[in-house]
C-alpha angles and dihedrals in degrees: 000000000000115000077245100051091048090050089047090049096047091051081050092059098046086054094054093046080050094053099041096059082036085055091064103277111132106275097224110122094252085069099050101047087053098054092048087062102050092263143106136192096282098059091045092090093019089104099043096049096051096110111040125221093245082078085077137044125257098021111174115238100242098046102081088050088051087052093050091047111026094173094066079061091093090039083053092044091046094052085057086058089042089050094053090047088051109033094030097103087044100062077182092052096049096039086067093043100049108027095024123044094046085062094034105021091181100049122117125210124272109279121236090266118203123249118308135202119280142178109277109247138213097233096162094105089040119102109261093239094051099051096081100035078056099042093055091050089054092041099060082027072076099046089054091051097054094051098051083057095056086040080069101033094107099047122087110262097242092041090056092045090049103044089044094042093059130118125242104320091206105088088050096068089077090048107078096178091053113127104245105159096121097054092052091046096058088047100065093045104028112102097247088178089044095050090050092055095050085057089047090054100049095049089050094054097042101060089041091057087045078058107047093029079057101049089044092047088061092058095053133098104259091216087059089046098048100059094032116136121162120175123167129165118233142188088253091046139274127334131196142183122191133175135235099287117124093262140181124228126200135202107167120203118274085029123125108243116239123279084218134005115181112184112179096204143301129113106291146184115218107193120190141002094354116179096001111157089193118171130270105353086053123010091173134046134170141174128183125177118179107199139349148085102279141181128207115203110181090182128209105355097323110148100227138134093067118342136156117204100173082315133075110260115195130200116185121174108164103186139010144054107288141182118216116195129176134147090218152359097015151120093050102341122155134182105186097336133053126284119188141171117184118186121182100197158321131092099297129191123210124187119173137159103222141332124030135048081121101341123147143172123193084346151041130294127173136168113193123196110179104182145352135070100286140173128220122192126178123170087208146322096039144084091073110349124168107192113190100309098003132103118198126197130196104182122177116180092198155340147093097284136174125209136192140182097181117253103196111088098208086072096032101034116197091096104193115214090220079081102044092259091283087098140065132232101235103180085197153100083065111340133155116210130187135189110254111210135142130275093046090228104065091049120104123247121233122254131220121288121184136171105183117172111193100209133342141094100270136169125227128204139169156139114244139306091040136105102058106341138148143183144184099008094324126120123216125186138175121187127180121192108202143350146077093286128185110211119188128167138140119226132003096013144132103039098334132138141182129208122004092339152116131230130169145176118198117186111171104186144000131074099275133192109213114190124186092188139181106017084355117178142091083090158099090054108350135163128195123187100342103333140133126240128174139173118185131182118180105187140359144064096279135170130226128192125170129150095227138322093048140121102026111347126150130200149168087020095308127120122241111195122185120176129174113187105192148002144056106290141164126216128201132182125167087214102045096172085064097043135067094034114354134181137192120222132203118165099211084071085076093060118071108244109199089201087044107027097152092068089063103031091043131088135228138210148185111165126181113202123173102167100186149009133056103284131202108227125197116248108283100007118072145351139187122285086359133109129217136173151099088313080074119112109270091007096090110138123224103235119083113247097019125133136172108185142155130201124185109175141107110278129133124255124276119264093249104058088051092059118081110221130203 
């Protein structure tokens, strides 16, 4: 075609995208791009959502409507911000919002319950004012109990025992052949509902009892607080009360946690399972130290500091500047129960090996951290990590923090080829995870994982598959509120997903630095083999680097949307005819399979959207207040509904992305 007849033909396109909006269809730019490209709406998640979740066990109940609908991805991403600002000072409250009603969207939170029963308890050496803050704890520490134990009341003794009993399930999603009956069993029978509410009472205890144990701790003689020590035996485990010496805590291996430690400052060790609710040796666990500069030492592959092993585990430091330190299952880590670690403050150190730092199973898990300059360090499975049925949580309200999933995978292990071997798979900093198997219907579907910080400058880095990713049916999000942020990561990242899933990354303000490196693609918006991948950046100059795949490329029938709102930003990508709107392109598509018919009958999408600023392009892909893509003249793909396509003008954001979701 002549340089004439392709600008003839472009021109011809950009009047039939005119007329089209001017015929009556909604004028936003998604609009626009789509129907330049042959495609509406309605064909946007058609791809995604050609194989449903039911396929696969386990599905959580938002992900099929996500796929459908990929642009409510950054609504849904936002109400998980909403939910932090709001919930943030109620850890009872967030923890709903964010680990319960996407398992259970109709719950409603644990009501305020009158007095229980509880073990009746030899108060006479405890200080007077302490006696009823200590008595209330125990006494919804039994309501709890009670209802962990109904939570399992349908579910075969040894079953229970053995599912809950089991070691990190995380390794086990790679290995198709492992025995897992047991597992599967206690699914279909265990309270899932029960067991949330449990957690939801004990939280909500917990930082009621941080409240009143603080108040009654000013009013007593220093001297009588310094040397306390009150320990009693009781038919729900140990309890124990200390002062504020500066005091060490034991749990030795093969112990039962205790059912309630209670330290009212000094700088202490805690050694051991600490806060384990394990079934069925101890269904409830809960620490709560008031003040101090604390350090948390699990010791050689001991679950503690928040873990639910078929039970509800409760960390609660409420000031100073702490270490946490554990080799698995810890810093807020659940299999089939609740695992939680609160801290209120200080500049606090975690360290974990793998999973936890907000990691669940078939259950919630949730670390909050609500204010100081923190680090956060995971060698895998951690940082926001939603196993099959779980949903994991890592929420920070503010703070300049650092987190890292390693990289090196001489210290991580689990090097993945797509990076050449020199980088881990890290499965974490929001990341959904499901368990691949054939036939598709006996997999597991991934859970929810979600890292959201409310406000601070903070530095992302990871291996791949972290930073809003998801595979095999999960959902992974981070979202990150406001501050100048460095995000750096390898492979899947950045709001990308792979196989029937979903993965997002939401930042709302700051002037951010995003890197795909090393091999560096499949990111920043990215979809593989009907899946769903989104980056949104709502505000800010921000700079974006990647080598190919990247910012808003779609393969294998998925859709890769990438959308900056606002600011002055540069964009660089080694590969530029797979970045800023990409497309893959197979011509049997075109050709109706009986034994494959969603290839054909799907869509696909990567869509490229900067809605405002002076940007800087690399040479060949991309320019201000200009659009490019396969609607151009002699770029057609083969495959029905299949558009690669870029926009950079100044247009105002879709409906959707404005509206938080639930």
């Amino acid at each position: 075609m002549t340089r004439g007849g392709t600008a003839l033909a472009v021109a011809a396109t950009l009047l039939l995208a005119s007329s089209l909006v001017q015929a009556g269809a909604p004028s936003d730019v998604v609009d626009e791009i789509l129907a330049r490209g042959g495609m509406s709406r309605a064909d946007l998640g058609a791809g995604a959502a050609a194989v449903p979740s039911a396929r696969a066990l386990f599905a959580l109940p938002f992900l099929d409507d996500l796929r459908r609908r990929p642009l409510d991805v950054p609504g849904r991403a936002s109400g998980f911000l909403e939910a932090a600002r709001r919930d943030g000072p109620d850890a009872a409250a967030l923890f709903h919002a964010v680990a319960v009603v996407p398992r259970f969207p109709s719950a409603r939170m644990a009501p305020d319950h009158s007095r229980g029963r509880s073990p009746c308890l030899p108060l006479g050496k405890l200080p007077k004012a302490l006696r009823a803050p200590v008595s209330r704890l125990v006494e919804e520490l039994t309501l709890a109990d009670e209802e962990v134990r109904r939570a399992w009341r349908g579910v075969k003794p040894l079953a229970a025992a053995a599912a809950a009993g089991r070691t990190s399930l995380t390794d086990l999603l790679s290995e198709p052949e492992a025995p897992l009956a047991e597992v599967e069993e206690a699914t279909r029978s265990i309270d899932g509902l029960a067991m949330a509410r449990a957690g939801e009472i004990v939280i909500a205890a917990v930082e009621r009892a941080a409240r009143e144990l603080r108040d009654a701790a000013c009013g007593l003689d220093p001297e009588v607080l310094g040397s306390l020590r009150w320990d009693v035996e009781t038919p729900l485990g140990r309890i124990r009360v200390a002062g504020t010496g500066s005091d060490r805590h034991a749990v030795l291996k093969g112990k039962k946690p205790f059912l309630l430690l209670v330290d009212l400052g000094g700088d202490d060790v805690y050694v051991g399972s600490h806060a384990v609710g394990r079934w069925p040796d101890q269904p409830v666990s809960v620490v709560l130290d008031l003040s101090g500069n604390d350090l948390y030492d699990a010791g050689p592959g001991e679950p503690s500091q928040g873990s639910g092993l078929g039970g509800v585990g409760v960390l609660w430091d409420a000031a100073g500047d702490d270490r946490y330190r554990a080799v698995e299952r810890s810093q807020g880590y659940a299999h089939f129960g609740v695992g939680i670690l609160v801290d209120e403050g200080g500049r606090d150190e975690y360290r974990l090996g793998a999973a936890g730092q907000g990691a669940a199973f078939f259950g919630g898990a949730m670390l909050l951290d609500r204010a100081g300059d923190d680090r956060y360090e995971v060698l895998h499975d951690g940082q926001g990590y939603g196993g099959p049925g779980g949903c994991g949580a890592l929420v920070d309200l503010e703070g300049n923090d650092v987190y890292e999933a390693v990289r090196d995978p001489s210290r991580a292990g689990r090097p993945d080829p797509r990076a050449d071997g020199k980088a881990a798979t890290s499965n974490a900093q929001g990341a959904g995870v499901g368990r691949r198997v054939d036939p598709v219907e006996r997999s597991w579907a991934g859970g929810l994982g979600l890292l959201v910080d409310v406000r601070g400058n903070d530095r992302y880095t990871g291996g791949t598959f972290c930073q809003g990713a998801g595979y095999w049916f999960g959902a992974g999000f981070l979202v990150d509120g406001a501050g100048d942020d460095v995000y750096e990561a390898v492979w899947y990242a950045q709001g990308s997903a792979a196989h029937f899933a979903v993965g997002a990354l939401l930042d709302a303000s700051g002037d951010d630095r995003y890197s795909l490196v090393g091999t560096g693609g499949a990111g920043m918006g990215f979809g593989w083999d009907f899946a769903v991948g989104v980056l949104c950046d709502l505000e800010g100059n921000d700079r974006y680097t990647a080598v190919r795949m990247a910012l808003g490329a779609a393969m294998k029938r998925s859709v890769g949307l990438f959308l900056d709102a606002a600011g002055n930003d540069t964009y660089s990508c080694a590969e530029t005819s797979q970045c800023l709107g990409f497309a893959d392109d197979d011509p049997a598509w075109a050709i109706r399979d009986p034994d494959q018919p969603r290839w054909h009958e799907g869509s696909q999408a990567g869509l490229f959207l900067d809605l405002g600023g002076t940007d800087r392009y690399p040479d060949g892909r991309g320019a201000d207040d200009s659009a490019w893509g396969s609607f151009e003249a002699g770029r057609a793909l083969a495959a029905p509904r299949n558009l690669a396509g870029g926009f950079d003008g100044q247009r105002s954001l879709p409906e959707e992305i404005c509206r938080p979701g639930r």
